[in-house]
Chimera marker file (.cmm) of the C-alpha trace (Angstrom):
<marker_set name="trace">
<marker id="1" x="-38.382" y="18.796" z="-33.743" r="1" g="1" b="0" radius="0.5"/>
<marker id="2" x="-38.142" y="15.241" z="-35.370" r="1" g="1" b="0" radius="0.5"/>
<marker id="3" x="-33.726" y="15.889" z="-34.560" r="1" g="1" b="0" radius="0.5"/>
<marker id="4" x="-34.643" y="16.823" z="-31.126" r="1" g="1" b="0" radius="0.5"/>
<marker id="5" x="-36.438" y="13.612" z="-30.476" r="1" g="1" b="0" radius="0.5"/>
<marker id="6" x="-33.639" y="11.584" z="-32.554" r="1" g="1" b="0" radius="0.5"/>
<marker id="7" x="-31.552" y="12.890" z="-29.983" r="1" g="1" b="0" radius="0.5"/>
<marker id="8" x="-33.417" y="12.422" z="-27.004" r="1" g="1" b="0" radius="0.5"/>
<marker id="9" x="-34.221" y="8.646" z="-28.519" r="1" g="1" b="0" radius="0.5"/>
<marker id="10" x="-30.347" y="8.013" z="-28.593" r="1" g="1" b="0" radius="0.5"/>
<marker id="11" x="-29.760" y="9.352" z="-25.225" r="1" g="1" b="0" radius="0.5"/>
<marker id="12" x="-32.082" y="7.281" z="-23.516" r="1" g="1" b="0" radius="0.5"/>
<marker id="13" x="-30.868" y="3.703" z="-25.527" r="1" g="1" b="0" radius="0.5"/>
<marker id="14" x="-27.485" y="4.686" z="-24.484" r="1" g="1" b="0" radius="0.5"/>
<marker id="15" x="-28.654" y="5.315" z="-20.837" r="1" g="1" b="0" radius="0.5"/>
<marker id="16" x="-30.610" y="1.972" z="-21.403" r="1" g="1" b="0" radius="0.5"/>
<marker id="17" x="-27.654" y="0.300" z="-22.701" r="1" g="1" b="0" radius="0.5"/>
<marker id="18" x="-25.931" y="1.412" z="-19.400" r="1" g="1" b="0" radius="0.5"/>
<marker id="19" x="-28.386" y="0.366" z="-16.926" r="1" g="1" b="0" radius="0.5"/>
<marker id="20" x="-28.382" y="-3.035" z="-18.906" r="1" g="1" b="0" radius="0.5"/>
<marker id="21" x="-24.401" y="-2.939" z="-18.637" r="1" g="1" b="0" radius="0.5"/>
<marker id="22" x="-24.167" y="-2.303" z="-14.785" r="1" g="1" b="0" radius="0.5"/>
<marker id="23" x="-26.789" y="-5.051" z="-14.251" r="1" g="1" b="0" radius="0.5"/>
<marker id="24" x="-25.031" y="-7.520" z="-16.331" r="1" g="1" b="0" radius="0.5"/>
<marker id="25" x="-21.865" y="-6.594" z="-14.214" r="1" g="1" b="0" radius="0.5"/>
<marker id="26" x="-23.437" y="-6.630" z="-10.829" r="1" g="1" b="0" radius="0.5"/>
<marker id="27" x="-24.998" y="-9.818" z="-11.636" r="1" g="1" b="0" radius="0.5"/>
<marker id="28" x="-21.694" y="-11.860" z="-12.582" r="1" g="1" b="0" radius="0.5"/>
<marker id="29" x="-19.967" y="-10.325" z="-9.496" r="1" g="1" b="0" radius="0.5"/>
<marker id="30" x="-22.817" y="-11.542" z="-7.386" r="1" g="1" b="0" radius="0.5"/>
<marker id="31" x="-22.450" y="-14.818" z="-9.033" r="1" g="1" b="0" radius="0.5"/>
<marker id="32" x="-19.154" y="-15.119" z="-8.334" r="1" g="1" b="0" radius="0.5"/>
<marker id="33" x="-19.241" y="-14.462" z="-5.215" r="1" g="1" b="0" radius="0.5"/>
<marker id="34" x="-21.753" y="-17.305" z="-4.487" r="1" g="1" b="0" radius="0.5"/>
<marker id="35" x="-19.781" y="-19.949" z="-6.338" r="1" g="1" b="0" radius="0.5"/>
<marker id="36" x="-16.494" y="-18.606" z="-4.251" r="1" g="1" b="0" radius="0.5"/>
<marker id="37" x="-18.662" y="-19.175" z="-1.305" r="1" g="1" b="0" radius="0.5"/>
<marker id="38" x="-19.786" y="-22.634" z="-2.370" r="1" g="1" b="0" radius="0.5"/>
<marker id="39" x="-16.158" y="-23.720" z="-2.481" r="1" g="1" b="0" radius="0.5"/>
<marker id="40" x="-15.084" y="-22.643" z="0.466" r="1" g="1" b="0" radius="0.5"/>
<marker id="41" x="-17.557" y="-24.117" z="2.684" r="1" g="1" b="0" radius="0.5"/>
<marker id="42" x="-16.833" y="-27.919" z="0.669" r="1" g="1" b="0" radius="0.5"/>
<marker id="43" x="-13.110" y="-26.814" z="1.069" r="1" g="1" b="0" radius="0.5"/>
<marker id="44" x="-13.783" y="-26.129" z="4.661" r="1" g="1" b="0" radius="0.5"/>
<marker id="45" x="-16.187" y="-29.199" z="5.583" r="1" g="1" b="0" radius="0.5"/>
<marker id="46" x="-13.058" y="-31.653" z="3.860" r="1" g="1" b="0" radius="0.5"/>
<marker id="47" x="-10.696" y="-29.688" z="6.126" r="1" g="1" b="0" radius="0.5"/>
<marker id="48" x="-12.655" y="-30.206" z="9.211" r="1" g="1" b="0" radius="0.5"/>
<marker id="49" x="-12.930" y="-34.088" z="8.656" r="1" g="1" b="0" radius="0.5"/>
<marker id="50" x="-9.272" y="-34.536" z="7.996" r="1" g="1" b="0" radius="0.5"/>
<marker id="51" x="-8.326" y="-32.454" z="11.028" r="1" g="1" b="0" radius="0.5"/>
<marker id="52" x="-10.793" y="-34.886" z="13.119" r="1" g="1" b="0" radius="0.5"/>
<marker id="53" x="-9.505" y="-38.127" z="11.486" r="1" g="1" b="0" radius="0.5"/>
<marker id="54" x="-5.855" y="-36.756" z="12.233" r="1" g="1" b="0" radius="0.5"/>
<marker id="55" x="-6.819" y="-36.030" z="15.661" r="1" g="1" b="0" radius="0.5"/>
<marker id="56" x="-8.609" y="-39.203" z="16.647" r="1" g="1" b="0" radius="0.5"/>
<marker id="57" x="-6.057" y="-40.974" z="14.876" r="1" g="1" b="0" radius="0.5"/>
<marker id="58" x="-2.945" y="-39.015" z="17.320" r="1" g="1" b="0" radius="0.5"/>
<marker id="59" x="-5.248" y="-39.976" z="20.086" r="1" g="1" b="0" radius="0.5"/>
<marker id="60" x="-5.567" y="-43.805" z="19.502" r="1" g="1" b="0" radius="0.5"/>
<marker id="61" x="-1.616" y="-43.940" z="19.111" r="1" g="1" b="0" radius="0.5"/>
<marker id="62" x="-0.597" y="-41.814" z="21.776" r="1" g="1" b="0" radius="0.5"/>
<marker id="63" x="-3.607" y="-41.667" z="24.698" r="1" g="1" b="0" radius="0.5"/>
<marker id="64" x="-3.539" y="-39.361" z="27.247" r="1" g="1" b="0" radius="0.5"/>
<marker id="65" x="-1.876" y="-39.474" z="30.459" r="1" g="1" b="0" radius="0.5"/>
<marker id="66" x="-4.204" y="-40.015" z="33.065" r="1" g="1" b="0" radius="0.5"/>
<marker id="67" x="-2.525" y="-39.266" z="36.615" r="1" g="1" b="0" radius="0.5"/>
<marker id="68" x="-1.598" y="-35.422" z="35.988" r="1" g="1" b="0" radius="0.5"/>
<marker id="69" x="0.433" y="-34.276" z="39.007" r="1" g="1" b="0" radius="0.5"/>
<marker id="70" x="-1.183" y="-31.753" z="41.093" r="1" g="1" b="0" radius="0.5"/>
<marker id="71" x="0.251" y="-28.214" z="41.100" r="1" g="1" b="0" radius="0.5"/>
<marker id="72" x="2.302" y="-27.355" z="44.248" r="1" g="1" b="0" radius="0.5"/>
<marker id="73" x="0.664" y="-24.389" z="45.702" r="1" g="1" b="0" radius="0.5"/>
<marker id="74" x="3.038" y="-24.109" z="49.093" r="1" g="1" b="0" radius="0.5"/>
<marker id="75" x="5.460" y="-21.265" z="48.480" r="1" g="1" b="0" radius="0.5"/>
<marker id="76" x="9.243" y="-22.508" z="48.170" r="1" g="1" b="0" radius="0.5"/>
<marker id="77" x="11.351" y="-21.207" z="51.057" r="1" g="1" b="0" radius="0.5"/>
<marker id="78" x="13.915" y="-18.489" z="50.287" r="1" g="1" b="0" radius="0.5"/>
<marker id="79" x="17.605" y="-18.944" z="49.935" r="1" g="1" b="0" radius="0.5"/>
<marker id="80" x="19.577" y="-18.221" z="52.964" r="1" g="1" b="0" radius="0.5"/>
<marker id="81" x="21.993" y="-15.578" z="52.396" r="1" g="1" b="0" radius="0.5"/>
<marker id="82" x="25.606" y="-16.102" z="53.815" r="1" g="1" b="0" radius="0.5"/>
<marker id="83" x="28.758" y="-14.668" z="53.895" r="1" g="1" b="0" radius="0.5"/>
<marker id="84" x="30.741" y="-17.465" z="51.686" r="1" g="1" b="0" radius="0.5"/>
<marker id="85" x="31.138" y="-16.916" z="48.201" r="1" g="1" b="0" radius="0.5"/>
<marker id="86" x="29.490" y="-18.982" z="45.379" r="1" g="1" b="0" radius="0.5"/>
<marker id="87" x="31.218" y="-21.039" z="43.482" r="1" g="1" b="0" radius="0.5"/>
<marker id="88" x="29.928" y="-21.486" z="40.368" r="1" g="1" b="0" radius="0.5"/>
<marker id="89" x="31.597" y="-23.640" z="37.526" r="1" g="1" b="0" radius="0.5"/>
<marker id="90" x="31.073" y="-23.921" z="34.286" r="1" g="1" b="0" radius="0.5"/>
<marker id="91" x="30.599" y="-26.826" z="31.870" r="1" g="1" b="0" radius="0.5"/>
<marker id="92" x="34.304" y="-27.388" z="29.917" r="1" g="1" b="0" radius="0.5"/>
<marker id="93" x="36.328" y="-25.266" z="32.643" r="1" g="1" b="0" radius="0.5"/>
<marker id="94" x="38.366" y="-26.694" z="35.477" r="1" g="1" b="0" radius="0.5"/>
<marker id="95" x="38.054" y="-24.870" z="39.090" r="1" g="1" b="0" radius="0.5"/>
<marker id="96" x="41.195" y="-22.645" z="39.474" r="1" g="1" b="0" radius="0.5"/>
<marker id="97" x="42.614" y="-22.157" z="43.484" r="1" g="1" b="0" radius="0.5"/>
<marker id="98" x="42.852" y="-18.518" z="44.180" r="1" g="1" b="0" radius="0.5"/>
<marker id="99" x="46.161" y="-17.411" z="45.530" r="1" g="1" b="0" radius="0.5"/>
<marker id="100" x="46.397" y="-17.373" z="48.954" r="1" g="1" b="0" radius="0.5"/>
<marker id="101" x="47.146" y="-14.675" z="50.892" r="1" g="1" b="0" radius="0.5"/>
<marker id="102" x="49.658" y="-15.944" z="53.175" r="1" g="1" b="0" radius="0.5"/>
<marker id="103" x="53.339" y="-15.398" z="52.052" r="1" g="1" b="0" radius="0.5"/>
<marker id="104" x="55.178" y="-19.023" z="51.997" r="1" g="1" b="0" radius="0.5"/>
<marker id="105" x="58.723" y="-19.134" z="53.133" r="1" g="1" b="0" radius="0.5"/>
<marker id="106" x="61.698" y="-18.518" z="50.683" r="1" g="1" b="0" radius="0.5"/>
<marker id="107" x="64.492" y="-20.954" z="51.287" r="1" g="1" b="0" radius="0.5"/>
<marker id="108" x="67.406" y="-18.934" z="52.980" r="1" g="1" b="0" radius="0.5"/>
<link id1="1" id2="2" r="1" g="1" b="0" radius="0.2"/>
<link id1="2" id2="3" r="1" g="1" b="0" radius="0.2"/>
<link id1="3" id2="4" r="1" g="1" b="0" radius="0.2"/>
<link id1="4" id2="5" r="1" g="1" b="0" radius="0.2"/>
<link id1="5" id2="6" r="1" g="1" b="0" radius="0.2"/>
<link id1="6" id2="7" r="1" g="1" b="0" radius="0.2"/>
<link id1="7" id2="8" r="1" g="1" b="0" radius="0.2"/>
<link id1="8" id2="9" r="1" g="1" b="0" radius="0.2"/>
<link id1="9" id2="10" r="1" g="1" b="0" radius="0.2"/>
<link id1="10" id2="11" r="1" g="1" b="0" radius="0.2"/>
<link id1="11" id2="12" r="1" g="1" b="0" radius="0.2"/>
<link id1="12" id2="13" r="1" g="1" b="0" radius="0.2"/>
<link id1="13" id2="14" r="1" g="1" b="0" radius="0.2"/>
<link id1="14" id2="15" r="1" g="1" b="0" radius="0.2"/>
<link id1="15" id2="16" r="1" g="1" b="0" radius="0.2"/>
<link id1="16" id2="17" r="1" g="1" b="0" radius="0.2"/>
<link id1="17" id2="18" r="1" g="1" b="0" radius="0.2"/>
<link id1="18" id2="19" r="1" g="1" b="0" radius="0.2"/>
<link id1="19" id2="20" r="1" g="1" b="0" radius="0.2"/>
<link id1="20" id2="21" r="1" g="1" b="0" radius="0.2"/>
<link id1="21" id2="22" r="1" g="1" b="0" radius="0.2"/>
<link id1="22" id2="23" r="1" g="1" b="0" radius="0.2"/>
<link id1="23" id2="24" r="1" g="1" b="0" radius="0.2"/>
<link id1="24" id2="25" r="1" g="1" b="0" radius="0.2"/>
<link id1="25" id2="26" r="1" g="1" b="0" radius="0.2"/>
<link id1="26" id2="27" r="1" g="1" b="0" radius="0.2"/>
<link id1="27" id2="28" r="1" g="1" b="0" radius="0.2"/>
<link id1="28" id2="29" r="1" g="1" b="0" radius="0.2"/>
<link id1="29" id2="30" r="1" g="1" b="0" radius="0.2"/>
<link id1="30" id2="31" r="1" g="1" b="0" radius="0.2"/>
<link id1="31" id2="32" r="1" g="1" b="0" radius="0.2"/>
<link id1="32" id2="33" r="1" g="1" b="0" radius="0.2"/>
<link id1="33" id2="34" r="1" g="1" b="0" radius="0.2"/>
<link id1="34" id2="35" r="1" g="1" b="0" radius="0.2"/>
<link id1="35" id2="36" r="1" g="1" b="0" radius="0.2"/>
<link id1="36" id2="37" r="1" g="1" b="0" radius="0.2"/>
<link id1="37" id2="38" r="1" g="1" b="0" radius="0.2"/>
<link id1="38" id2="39" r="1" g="1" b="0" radius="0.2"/>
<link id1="39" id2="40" r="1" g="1" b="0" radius="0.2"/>
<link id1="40" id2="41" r="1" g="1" b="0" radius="0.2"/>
<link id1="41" id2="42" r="1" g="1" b="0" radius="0.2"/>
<link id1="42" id2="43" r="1" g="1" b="0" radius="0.2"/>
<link id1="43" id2="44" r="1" g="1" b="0" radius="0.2"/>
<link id1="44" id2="45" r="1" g="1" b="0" radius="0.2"/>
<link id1="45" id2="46" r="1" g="1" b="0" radius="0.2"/>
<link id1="46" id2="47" r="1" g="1" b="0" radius="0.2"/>
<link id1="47" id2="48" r="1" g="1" b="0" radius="0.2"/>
<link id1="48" id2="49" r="1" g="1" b="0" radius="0.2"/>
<link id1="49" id2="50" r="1" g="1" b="0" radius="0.2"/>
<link id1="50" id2="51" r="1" g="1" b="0" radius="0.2"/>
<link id1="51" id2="52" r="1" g="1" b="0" radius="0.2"/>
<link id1="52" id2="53" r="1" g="1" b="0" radius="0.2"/>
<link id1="53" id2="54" r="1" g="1" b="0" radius="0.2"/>
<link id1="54" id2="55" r="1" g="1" b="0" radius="0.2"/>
<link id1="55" id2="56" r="1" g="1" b="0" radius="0.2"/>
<link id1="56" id2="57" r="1" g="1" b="0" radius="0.2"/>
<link id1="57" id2="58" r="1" g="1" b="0" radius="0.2"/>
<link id1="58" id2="59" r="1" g="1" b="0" radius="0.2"/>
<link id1="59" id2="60" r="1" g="1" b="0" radius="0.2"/>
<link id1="60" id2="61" r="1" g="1" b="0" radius="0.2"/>
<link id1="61" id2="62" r="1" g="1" b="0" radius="0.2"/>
<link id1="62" id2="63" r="1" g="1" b="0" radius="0.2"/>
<link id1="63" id2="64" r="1" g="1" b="0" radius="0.2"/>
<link id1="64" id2="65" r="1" g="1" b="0" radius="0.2"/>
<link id1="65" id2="66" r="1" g="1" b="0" radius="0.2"/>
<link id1="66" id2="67" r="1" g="1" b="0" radius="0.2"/>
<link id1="67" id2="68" r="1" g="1" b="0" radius="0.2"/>
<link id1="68" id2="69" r="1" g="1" b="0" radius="0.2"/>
<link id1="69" id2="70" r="1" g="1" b="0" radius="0.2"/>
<link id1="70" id2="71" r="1" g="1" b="0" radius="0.2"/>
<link id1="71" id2="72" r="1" g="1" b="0" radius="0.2"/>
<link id1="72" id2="73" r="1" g="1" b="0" radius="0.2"/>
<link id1="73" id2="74" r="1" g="1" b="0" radius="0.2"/>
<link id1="74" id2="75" r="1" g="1" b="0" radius="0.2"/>
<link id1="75" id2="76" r="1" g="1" b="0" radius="0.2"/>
<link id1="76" id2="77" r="1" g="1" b="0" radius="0.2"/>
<link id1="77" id2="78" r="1" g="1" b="0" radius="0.2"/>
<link id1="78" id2="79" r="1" g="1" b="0" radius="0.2"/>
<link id1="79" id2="80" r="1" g="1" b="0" radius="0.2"/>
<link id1="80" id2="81" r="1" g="1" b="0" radius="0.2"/>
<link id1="81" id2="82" r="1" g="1" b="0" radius="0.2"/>
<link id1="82" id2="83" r="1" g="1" b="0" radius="0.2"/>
<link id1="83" id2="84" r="1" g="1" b="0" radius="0.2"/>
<link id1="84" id2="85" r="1" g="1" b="0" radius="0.2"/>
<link id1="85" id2="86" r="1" g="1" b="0" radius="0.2"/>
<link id1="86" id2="87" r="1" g="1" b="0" radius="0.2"/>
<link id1="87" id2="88" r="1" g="1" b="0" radius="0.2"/>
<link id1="88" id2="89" r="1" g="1" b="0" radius="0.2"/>
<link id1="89" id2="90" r="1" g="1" b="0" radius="0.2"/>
<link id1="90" id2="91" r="1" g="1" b="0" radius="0.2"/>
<link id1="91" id2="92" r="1" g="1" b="0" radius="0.2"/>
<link id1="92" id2="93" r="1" g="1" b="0" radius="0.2"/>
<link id1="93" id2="94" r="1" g="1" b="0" radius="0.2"/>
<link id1="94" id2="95" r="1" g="1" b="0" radius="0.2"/>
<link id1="95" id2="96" r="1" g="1" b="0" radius="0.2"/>
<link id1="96" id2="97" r="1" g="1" b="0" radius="0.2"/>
<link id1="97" id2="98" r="1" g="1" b="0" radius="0.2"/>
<link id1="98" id2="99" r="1" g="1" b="0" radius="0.2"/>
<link id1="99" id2="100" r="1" g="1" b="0" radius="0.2"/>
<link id1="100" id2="101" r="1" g="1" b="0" radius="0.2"/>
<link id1="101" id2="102" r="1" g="1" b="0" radius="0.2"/>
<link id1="102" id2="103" r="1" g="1" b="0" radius="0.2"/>
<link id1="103" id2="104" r="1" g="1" b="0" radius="0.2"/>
<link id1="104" id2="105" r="1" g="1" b="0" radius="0.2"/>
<link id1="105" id2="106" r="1" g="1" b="0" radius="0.2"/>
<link id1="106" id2="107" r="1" g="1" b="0" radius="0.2"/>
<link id1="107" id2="108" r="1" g="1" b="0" radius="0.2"/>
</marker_set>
């Protein structure tokens, strides 16, 4: 009987030792966490006043318009359509004349 208990004894300090060991772990992880949290909010709260100084600052130097013009909300006509071409030119190209159809005269 007295190895039995032994046993048993061992089994439950080792199960103790356990429990102990996932407490100790769970603790430092929740620990962590809180000083990770800490820092972000200071981190955060710095951010947020250099982002207002920055935008006060861009506001004294460059102020904001203050006539805005008004959105047209009349439709714009439609192009007429016609039966001339469209000429359309290009930036760096000279017009070309197209070759008329007419024959010219050959000297006789």
């Amino acid at each position: 009987m007295s190895n039995k208990r032994k046993k048993n004894r061992k089994l439950k300090r080792q199960l103790l030792n356990i429990f102990i060991l996932i407490c100790f772990t769970a603790s430092a992880f929740l620990l962590y966490q809180a000083i990770i949290t800490k820092l972000d909010e200071k981190t955060n709260r710095e951010t947020y006043s250099e982002i207002e100084e920055i935008f006060e600052r861009s506001i004294r130097e460059n102020p904001p318009l203050t006539e805005e013009p008004e959105p047209s909300t009349s439709p714009e006509p439609a192009p007429e359509q016609s039966d001339e071409p469209v000429v359309t030119e290009f930036p760096g190209q000279t017009p070309t004349t197209s070759p008329s159809l007419t024959p010219t005269p050959t000297p006789t």
